[in-house]
C-alpha positions in Angstrom: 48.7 23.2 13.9 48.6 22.1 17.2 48.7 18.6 18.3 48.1 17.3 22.3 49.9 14.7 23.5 48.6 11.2 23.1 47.5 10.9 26.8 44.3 12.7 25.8 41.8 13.3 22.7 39.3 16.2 22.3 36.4 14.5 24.1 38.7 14.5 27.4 40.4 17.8 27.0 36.4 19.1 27.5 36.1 18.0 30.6 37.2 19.1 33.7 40.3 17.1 35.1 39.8 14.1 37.7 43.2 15.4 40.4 42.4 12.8 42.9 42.3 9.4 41.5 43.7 5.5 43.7 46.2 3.7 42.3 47.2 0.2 43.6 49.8 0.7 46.2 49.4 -1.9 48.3 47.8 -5.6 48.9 43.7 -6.0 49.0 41.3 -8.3 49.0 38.3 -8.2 47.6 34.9 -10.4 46.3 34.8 -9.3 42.8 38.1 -7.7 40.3 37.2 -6.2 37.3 40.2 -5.4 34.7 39.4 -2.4 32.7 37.0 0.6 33.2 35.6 1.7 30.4 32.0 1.7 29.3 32.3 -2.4 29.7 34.1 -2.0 32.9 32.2 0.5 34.4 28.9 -0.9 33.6 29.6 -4.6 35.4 30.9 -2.3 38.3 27.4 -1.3 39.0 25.2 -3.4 38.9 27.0 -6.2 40.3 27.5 -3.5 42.9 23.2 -3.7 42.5 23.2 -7.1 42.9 25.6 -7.3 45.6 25.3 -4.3 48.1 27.1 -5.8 50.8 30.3 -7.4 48.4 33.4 -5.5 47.9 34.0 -5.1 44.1 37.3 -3.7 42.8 37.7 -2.1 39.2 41.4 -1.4 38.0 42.1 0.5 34.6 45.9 0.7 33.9 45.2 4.6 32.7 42.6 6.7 33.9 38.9 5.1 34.0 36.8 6.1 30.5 39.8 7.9 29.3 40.7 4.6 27.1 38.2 3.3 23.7 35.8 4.9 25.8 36.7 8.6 25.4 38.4 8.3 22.1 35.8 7.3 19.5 33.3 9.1 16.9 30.5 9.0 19.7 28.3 6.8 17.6 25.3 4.7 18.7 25.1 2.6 16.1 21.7 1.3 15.1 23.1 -1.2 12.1 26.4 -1.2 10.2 27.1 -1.6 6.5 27.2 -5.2 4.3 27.2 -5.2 0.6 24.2 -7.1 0.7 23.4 -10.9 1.9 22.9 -13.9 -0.8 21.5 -16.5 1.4 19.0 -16.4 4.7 21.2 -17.7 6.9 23.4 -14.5 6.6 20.4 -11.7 7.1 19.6 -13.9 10.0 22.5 -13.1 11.4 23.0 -9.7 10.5 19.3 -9.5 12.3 20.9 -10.9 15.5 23.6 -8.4 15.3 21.1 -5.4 15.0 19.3 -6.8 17.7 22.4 -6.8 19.8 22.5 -3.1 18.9 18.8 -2.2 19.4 19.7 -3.7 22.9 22.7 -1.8 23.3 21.2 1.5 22.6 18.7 0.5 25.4 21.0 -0.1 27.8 22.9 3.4 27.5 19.2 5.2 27.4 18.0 3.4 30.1 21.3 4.6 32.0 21.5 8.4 31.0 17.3 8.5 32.3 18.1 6.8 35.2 21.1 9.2 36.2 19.6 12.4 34.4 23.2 12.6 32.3 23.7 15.5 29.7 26.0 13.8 27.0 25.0 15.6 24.4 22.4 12.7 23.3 21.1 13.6 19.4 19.0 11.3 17.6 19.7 12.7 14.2 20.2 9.4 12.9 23.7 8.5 10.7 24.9 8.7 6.8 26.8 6.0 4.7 28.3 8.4 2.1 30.3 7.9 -1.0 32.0 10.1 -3.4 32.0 7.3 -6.0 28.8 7.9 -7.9 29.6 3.5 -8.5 29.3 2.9 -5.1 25.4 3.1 -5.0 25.5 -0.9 -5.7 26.7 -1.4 -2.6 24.1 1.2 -0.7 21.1 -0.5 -3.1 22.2 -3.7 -1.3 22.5 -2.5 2.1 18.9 -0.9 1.5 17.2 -4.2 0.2 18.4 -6.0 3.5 17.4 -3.2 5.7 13.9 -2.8 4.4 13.6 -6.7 4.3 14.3 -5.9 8.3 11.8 -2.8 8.8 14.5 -0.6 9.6 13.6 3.4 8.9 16.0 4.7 6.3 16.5 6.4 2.4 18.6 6.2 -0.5 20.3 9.9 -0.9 21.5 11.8 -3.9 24.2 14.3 -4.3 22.3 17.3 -4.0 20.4 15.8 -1.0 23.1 15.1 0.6 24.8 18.5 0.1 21.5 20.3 1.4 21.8 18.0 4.7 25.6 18.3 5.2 26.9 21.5 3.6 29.6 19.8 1.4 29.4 18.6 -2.0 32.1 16.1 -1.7 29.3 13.0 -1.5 27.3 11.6 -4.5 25.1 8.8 -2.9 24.5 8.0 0.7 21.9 6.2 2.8 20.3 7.7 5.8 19.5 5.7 8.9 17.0 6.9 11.6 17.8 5.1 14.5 21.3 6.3 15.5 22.3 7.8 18.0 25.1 10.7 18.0 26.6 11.9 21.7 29.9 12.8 23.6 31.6 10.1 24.5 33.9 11.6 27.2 30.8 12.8 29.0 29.1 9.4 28.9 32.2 7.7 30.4 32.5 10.2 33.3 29.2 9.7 34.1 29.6 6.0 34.1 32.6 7.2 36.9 30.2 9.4 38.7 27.3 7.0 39.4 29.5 4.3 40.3 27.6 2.7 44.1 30.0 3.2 47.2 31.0 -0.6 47.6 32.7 -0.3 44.0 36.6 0.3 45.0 38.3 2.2 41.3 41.7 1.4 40.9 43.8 3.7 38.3 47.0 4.3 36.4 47.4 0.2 37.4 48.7 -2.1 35.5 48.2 -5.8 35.2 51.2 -8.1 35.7 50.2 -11.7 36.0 47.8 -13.5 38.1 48.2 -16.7 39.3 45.4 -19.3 41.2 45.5 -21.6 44.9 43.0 -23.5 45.2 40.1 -21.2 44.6 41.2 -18.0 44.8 42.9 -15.7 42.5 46.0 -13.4 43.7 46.8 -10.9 40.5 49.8 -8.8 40.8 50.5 -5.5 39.8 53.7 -3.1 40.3 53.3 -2.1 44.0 50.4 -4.2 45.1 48.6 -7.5 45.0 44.7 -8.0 44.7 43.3 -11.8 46.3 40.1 -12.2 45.0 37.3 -15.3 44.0 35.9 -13.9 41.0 38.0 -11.9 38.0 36.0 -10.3 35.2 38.0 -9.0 31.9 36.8 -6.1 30.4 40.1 -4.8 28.5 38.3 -5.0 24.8 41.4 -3.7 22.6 43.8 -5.1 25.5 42.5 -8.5 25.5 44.9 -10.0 23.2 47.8 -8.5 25.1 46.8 -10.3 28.4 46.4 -13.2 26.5 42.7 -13.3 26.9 40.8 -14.9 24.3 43.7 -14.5 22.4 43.2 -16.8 19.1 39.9 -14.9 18.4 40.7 -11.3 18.9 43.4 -8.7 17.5 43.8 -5.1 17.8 43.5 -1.9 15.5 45.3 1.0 16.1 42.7 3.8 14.9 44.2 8.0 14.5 41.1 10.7 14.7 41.5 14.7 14.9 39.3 16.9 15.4 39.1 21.0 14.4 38.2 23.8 16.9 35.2 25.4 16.9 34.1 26.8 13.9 33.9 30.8 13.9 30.3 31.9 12.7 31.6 33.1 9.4 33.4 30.0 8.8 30.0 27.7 9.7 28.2 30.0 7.6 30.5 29.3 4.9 29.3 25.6 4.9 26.0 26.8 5.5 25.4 25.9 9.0 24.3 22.5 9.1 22.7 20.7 12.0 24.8 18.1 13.7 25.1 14.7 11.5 27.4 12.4 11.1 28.9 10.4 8.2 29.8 7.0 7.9 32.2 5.3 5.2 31.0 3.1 2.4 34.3 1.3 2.1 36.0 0.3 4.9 39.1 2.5 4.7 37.2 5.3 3.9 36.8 8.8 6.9 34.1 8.4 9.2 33.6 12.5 10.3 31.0 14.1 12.2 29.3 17.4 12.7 29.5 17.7 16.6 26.8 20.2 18.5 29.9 22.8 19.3 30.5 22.9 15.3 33.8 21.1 15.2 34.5 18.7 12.6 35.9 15.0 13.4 37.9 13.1 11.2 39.0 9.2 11.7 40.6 7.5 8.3 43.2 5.6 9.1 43.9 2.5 10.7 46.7 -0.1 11.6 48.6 -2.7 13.4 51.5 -1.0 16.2 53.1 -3.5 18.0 53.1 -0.1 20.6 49.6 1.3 21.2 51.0 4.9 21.9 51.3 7.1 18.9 54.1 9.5 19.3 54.5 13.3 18.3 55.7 12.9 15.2 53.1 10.2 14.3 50.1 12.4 15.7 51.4 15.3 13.2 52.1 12.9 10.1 47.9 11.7 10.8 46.7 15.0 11.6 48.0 16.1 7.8 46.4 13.1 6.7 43.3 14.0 8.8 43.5 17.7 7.1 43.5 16.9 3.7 40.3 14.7 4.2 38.2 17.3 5.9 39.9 20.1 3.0 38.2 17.6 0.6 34.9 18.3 2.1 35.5 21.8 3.1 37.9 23.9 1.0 36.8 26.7 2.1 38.3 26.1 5.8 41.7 27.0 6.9 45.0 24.8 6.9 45.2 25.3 10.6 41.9 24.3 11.7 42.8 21.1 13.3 43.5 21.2 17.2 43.6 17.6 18.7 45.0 14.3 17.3 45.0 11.0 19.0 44.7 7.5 18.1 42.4 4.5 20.0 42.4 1.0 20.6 40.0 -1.1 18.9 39.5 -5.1 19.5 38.2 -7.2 16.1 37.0 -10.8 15.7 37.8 -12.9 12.4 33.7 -12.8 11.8 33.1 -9.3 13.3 31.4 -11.5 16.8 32.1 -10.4 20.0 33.5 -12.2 23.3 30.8 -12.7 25.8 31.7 -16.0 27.9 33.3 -17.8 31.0 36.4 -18.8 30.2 37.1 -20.8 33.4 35.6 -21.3 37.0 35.0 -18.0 37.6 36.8 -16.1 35.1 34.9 -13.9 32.4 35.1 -11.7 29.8 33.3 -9.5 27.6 35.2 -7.2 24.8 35.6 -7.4 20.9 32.8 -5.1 20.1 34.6 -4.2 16.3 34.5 -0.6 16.6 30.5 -0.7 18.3 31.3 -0.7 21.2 29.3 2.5 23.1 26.1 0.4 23.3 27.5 -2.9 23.1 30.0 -2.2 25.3 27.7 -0.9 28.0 25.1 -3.9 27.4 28.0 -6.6 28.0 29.5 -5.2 31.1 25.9 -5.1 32.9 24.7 -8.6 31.3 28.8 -10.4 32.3 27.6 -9.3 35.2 24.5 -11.3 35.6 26.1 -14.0 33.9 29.3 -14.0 36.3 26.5 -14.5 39.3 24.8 -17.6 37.2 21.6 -15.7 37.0 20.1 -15.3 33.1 17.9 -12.4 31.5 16.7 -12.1 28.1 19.3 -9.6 27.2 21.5 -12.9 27.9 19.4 -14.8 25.9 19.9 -12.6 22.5 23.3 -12.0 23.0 24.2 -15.8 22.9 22.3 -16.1 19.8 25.3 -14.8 18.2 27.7 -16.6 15.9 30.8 -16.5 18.3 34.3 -15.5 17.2 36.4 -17.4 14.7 39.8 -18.9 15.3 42.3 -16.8 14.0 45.5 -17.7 12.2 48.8 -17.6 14.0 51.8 -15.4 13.8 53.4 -14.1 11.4 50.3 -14.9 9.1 47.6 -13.4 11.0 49.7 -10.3 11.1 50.6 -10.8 7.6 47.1 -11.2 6.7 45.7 -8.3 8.6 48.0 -5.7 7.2 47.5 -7.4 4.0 43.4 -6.4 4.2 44.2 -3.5 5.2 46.3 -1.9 2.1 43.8 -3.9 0.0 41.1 -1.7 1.8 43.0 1.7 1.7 43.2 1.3 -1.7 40.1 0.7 -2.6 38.7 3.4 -0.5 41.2 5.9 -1.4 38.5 8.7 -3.3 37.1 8.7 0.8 39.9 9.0 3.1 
């Protein structure tokens, strides 16, 4: 079994390598800093570069831009995401605003692949929710009754449904969506890099020290440079907390994923050659695993709190064993040694599952907290911040702030207390799925 080092997951190793990158290396000033470039990042980048041609705009990742959250996810588009069910109208009206922020999300990253003709493997096949706990149809009964009460496309599944559509007989009920969306993720984000306008300045392998403010202007510090600025816009998401951003509403989730090589034609045919799909848990805990167009199988069912984000080599092959037994579940009829990539990813999550989408202070702002959505949301927040950040307002605006915002969160030790507490408490119940 071979395992890559945690610098990279299998979206990246598909493309080809960026050599020739900037870091920070010496002192700049510029009209606009952006912290972070992934799909939030990258997104304000342009079109405040749009509505700015003649302003210099400066966007710093401290790894490589898109290579973060960006490039290490499942590649869903979500269209909704599971609830066991509402009991009062106030909650499906909020739910609805949610899938409204979604509906818009999903916009915003078609409207961008049209616009700059991208190939990132865009499938709308839809998604699965998928149990292997025949009891567990309660919870998809519920999740149907609020999406029909919502008009949204979708069907209650049975096990031999299920195993005509995805070629294992692991899953008793499920619940098929229409509306999302299934890509590559690494592709979109180096896009995102690609079509960035000529007065955006990218910034890598930079990390954020400290900033400080005179008067009205902002002088952030990193190891062999400084950056003056007027306007700063945070678009860390997972590494919010860490920069102390937002940090009583936000905390992050250290998620593991592997994924197989490609399939050989007898061993697809074996699971009789689906098309692509992709599955989401039930429970919480549970896998999510996908189907990709080059027949390999992703896996992602674990999650946790590491005071250090990096995974090391040993951790990587204690998850990809993990990982192994899951998809062996599914498919017993695969090899031990299918699995060729493991890597983990940075999610941020709110108390209420809301996202961050304000000014903080005078011309400070921040988007992130997108709860493990964040391909659509993310690129919807980073061009709307943007509008925001130059005190215009669009409609897109309009819905977003229709949102219930982010809950306060405990403090230490009893947030982490409590977090880690949910989590065993949601591994166990979910442990049929992993």
């Amino acid at each position: 079994m071979e395992i890559f080092n945690d610098n990279f997951c299998a979206w990246t190793n598909d493309l080809e390598s960026r050599i020739n990158f900037n870091k920070i290396n010496s002192n700049f000033d510029c009209d606009w800093l952006i912290i972070g470039a992934g799909y939030t990042g990258l997104s304000c980048a342009r079109k405040l570069a749009q509505l700015y041609p003649d302003k210099k705009i400066i966007l710093v990742d401290a790894q490589l831009a898109g290579e973060g959250a960006s490039s290490r996810n499942s590649g869903y588009l979500v269209d909704t995401t599971l609830n066991d069910g509402f009991s009062s109208n106030k909650e499906l009206e909020n739910y609805k605003k949610k899938t409204n922020i979604y509906a818009l999300g999903i916009k915003a990253v078609q409207d961008f692949i049209n616009i700059h003709q991208v190939n990132c493997d865009w499938n709308e096949s839809g998604k699965y929710f998928a149990s292997s706990q025949i009891q567990d149809k309660k919870i998809l009964d519920n999740f149907s009754n609020t999406l029909s009460k919502l008009n949204f496309d979708h069907c209650l599944l049975g096990n031999q449904e299920l195993s005509n559509r995805l070629g294992t007989d692991f899953y008793k009920v499920g619940l098929y969506t229409k509306g999302g969306i299934l890509l590559h993720p690494g592709k979109l984000a180096r896009a995102m890099i690609n079509a960035l306008p000529p007065n955006v300045f990218l910034y890598e392998n930079s990390c954020l020290l400290n900033w400080d403010k005179n008067k009205d202007i902002f002088y952030c510090n990193f190891k062999n440079g400084r950056i003056k600025t007027k306007k700063i816009i945070f678009a860390t998401n997972g590494f919010l907390k860490s920069l102390g951003i937002k940090s009583n509403f936000n905390f992050p989730i250290t998620l593991t994923a592997s994924m197989t090589r490609r399939l050989t034609d007898k061993e697809f045919k074996s699971i009789r050659e689906p098309k692509e799909w992709g599955v989401l848990p039930v429970r919480p805990m549970g896998a999510t695993i996908r189907m990709t167009k080059d027949k390999r199988i992703l896996i992602r069912n674990t999650a946790e709190i590491k005071k250090n984000f990096k995974m090391s080599r040993n951790d990587l092959k204690t998850k990809a064993t993990f990982h192994l037994r899951g998809i062996k579940k599914r498919f017993p009829q695969l090899p031990d040694n299918i699995i060729s990539d493991t890597w983990s990813g940075i999610v941020s999550r709110s108390r209420n599952g809301s996202q961050i989408f304000e000014k903080i202070e005078e011309n400070i702002y921040v988007a992130g907290c997108y709860n493990g959505s964040g391909i659509g949301v993310g690129t919807l927040f980073g061009e709307q911040i943007a509008i925001k950040a130059s005190k215009e307002n669009s409609k897109e605006i309009e819905i977003i702030e229709k949102r219930d915002l982010p809950t306060l969160l405990p403090p230490n030790p009893f947030l982490y207390l409590g977090v880690n507490a949910r989590l065993i408490y949601e591994r166990f119940k979910a442990r049929y799925d992993y």
